[in-house]
N, C-alpha and C positions, 0 to 999 in steps of 0.2 A: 618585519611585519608591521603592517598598520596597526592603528588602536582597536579593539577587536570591539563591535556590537554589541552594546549590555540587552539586549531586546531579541524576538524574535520578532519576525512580522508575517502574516500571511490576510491574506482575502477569506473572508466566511459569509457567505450570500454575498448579499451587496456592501459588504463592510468591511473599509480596512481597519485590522486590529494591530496594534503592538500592544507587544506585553514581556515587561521587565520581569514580574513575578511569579517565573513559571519552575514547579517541582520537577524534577530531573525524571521522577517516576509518573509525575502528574497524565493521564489519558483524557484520548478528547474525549468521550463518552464523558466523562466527570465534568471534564468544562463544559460542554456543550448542554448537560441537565442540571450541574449545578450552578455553575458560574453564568449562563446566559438563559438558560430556562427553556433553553431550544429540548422542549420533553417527547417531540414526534419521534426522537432517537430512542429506543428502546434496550436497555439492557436484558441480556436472556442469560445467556451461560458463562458470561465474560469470558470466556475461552477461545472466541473466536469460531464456532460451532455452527450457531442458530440464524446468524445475520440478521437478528431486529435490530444490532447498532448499525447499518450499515448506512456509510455518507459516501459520497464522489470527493474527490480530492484530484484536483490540477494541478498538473505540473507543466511546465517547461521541459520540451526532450526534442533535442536534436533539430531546435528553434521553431518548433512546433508545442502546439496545447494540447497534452493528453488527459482525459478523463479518465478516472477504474474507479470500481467501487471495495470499499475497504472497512474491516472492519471498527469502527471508533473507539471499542470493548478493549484492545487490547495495539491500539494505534498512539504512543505517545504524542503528548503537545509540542515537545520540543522538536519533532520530527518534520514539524509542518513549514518551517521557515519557506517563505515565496513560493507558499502552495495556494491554493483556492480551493476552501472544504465548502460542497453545499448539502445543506442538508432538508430534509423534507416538507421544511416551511417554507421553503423558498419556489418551488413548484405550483402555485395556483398564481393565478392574475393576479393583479394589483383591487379589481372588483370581484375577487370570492371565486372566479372562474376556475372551474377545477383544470389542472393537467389534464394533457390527453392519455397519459397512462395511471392515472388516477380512476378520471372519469371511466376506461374501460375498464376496470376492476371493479366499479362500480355496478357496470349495468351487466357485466358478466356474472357478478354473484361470488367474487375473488375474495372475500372476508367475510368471518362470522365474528370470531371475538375479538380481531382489528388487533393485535397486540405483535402478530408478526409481521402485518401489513406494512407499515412504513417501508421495511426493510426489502421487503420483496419489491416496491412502489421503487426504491433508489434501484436495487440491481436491474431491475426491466429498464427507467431511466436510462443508466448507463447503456444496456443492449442497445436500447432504442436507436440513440444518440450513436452507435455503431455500427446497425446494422437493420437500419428503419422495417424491412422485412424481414426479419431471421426466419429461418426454418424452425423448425421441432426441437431436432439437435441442437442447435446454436440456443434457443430457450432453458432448453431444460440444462444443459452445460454454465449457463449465466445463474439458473438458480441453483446451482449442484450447493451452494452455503448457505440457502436459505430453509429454514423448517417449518412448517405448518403442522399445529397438531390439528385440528377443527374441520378447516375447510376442503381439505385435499385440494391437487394439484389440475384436476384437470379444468377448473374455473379457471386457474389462475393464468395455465398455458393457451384458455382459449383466449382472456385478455390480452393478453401478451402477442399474439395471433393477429389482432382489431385495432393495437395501437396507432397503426399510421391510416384511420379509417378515421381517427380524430382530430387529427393536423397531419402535419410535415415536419421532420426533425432537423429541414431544413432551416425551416421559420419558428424554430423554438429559441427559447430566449437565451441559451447560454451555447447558440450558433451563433444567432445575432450578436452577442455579445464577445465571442472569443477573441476576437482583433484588440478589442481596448482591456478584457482582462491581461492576455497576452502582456498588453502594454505591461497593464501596472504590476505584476509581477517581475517583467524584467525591470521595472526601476525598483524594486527593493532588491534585485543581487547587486552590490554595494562592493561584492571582492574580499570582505572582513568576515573573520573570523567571530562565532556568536560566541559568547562567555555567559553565563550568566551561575549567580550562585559561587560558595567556597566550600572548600574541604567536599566533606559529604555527601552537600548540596549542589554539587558542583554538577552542571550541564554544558557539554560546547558542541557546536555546529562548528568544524573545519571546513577553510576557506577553498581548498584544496590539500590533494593526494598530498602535495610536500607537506601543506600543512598537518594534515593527518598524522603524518609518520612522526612531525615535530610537538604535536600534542602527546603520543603516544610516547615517546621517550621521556616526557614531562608525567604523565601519567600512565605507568604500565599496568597497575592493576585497573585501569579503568575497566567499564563496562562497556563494549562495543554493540551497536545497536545499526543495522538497517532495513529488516521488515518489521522486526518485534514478536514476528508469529511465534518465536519459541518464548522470546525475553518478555513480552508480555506479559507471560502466562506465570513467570516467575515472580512477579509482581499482585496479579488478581487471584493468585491460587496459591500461591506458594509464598505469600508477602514475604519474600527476599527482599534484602536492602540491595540496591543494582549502583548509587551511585559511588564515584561521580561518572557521568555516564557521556558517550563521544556518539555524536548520529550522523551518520554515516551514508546516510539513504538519499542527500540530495546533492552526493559528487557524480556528476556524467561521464569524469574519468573512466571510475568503474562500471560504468553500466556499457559498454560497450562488447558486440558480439562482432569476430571475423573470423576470416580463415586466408592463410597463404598457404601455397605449397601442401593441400592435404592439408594443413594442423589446423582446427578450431579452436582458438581462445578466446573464450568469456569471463570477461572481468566478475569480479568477487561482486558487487551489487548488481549485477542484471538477475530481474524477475522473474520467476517462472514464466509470466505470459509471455514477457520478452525476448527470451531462450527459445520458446516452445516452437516456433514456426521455422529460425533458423537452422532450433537442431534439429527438426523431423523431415527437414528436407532434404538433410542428407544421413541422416542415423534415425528412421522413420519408427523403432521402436519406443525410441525417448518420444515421440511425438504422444504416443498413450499414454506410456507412463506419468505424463505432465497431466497431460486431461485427471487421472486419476489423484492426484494429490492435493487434499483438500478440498474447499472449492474455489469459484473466481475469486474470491476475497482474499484470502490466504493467499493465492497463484500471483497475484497483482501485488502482493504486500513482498510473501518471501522471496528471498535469492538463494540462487546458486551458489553464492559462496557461505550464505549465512549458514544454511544445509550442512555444510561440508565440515565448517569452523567450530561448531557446537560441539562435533563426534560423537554425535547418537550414534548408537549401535543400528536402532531404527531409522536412522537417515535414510531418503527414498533416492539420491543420487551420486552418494560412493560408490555402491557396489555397481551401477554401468560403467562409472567414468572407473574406476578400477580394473574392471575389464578390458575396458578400450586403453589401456594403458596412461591414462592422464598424469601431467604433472603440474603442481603446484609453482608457482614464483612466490616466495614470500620476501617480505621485505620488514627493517627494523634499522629506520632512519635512511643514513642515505645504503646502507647494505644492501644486496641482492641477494638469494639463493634459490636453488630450484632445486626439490626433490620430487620423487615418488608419488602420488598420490598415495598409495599404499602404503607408504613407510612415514606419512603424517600421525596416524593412529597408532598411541603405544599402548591403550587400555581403554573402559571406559570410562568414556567422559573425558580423555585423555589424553592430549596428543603435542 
């Protein structure tokens, strides 16, 4: 293996950051109001709930740039290696000019006491930037994670409504820009392994699935992390010590959905949103069951496999894939095995 990265790197607005000294449990919520004073991000319930932390974060997928909006509350830093997080200072002109889904929440009447606002401002964003006219559905499905106590909703749905009445989300700046972010993202994947921290402290980004499995035989009690939406919470609620801890959320290995001959296999990190359309289009009742878990935030952050690997009792996608007969491949270095889905689980919590 090469010499492994003491840094992570990613894009945040217009800025490229490296950063050597990042806590293994460190969220970006924390960096972003404490360390850079980015304070439009809002913490609410840290739990991932309320969505006033909510930022876009880009990735790289399948040599395309995807946007989702996620929550920052319960989104570790180390997770972000060769992502682009923007957050809600980075939406108005360079002269004060509001956004165009700023400005319709504005003259809609979309806030009273502005403390949920941001958050509802990035997921309409993200819509926006997806689906320049959404319907109803597709609105209120984008903010199914965001809460308003104040205002109620139907200001907010009628901005949301008026958005492309303000521009073109053609000609918004982070269309115009996707090509050269694009760029500079792919020149920070570099192929190395992230290291950073010892013992305790210890945080790694694997370079690849080999890598992974070569990390994990070095560290078995590690902590495995790739949406966070559970491990988060174990952190802001439950302050468990989680390191040292392995993230796992920016291998495309896993994130991979197919199907031959009949069988569907979905790697261990694809997302709910990512799942959602290929499994509903052939197993059309998973297609609900995804809409109903959580909201986009949560949908865009958790995976299929993280779901599975935790063994909640209350997990929302054993009991289909259990029915539908699924099985596991697990792996532990270069070994293989494939069991049962059902004979993973030997208790709670447990498997």
């Amino acid at each position: 293996m090469t010499q492994a990265r003491r840094e992570i790197r990613f894009l945040l607005n217009g800025e490229e950051v490296a950063l050597a000294g990042v806590r293994p449990d460190e969220t970006l919520l924390d960096f972003l109001r404490l360390r850079r004073r980015l304070t439009g991000t809002k913490e609410g319930c840290a739990e991932g709930d309320c969505g006033a932390c909510t930022v876009l974060v880009g990735r790289l997928s399948q040599g395309g740039l995807v946007y989702e909006s996620v929550n920052a509350c319960i989104r570790f830093l180390g997770s972000l290696d060769c992502c682009h997080v923007v957050t809600v200072e980075h939406l108005k002109a360079g002269d004060g000019t509001l956004h165009p889904v700023q400005q319709a929440m504005v003259d809609f009447h979309g806030s009273q006491c502005g403390f949920c606002t941001p958050g509802f401002v990035m997921s309409l964003y993200g819509l926006w930037m997806r689906v320049p006219d959404p319907s109803d559905r597709e609105i209120e499905k984008a903010l199914q994670g965001n809460l308003c106590r104040c205002t109620g909703y139907e200001a907010i749905v009628r901005a949301a409504r008026a958005v492309s009445s303000y521009g073109e989300a053609g000609g918004d700046a982070l269309a115009a820009e996707r090509g050269a972010v694009a760029a500079k993202l792919g020149a920070m994947r570099d192929g190395r392994r992230v290291e950073i921290g010892r013992g305790r402290k210890r945080l790694v980004v694997p370079a690849s699935v080999d890598d992974l499995a070569e990390v994990l035989e070095e560290e078995p009690e590690a902590t495995l992390v790739a949406g966070s939406t559970d491990v988060g919470l174990w952190v802001t609620k439950f302050m468990r010590e989680i390191s040292p801890v392995v993230f796992v959320g920016g291998l495309e290995a896993l994130q991979a959905v197919s199907e031959k001959d009949g069988v569907v296999t979905v790697g261990a990190g694809v997302s709910y949103t990512a799942a959602r359309d290929f499994l509903a289009a052939r197993i059309p009742a998973l297609g609900s069951l995804i809409d109903r878990i959580g909201g986009e935030q949560v949908r865009n952050m958790g995976t299929i496999g993280g779901n599975i690997a935790n063994g909640s009792p209350i997990g929302d996608t054993p009991p289909p894939f259990i029915a539908l007969g699924a099985h596991l491949t697990l792996r532990k270095g270069a070994h293989r095995r494939e069991i049962r889905l059902e004979d993973y689980f030997l208790d709670y919590g447990k498997q």
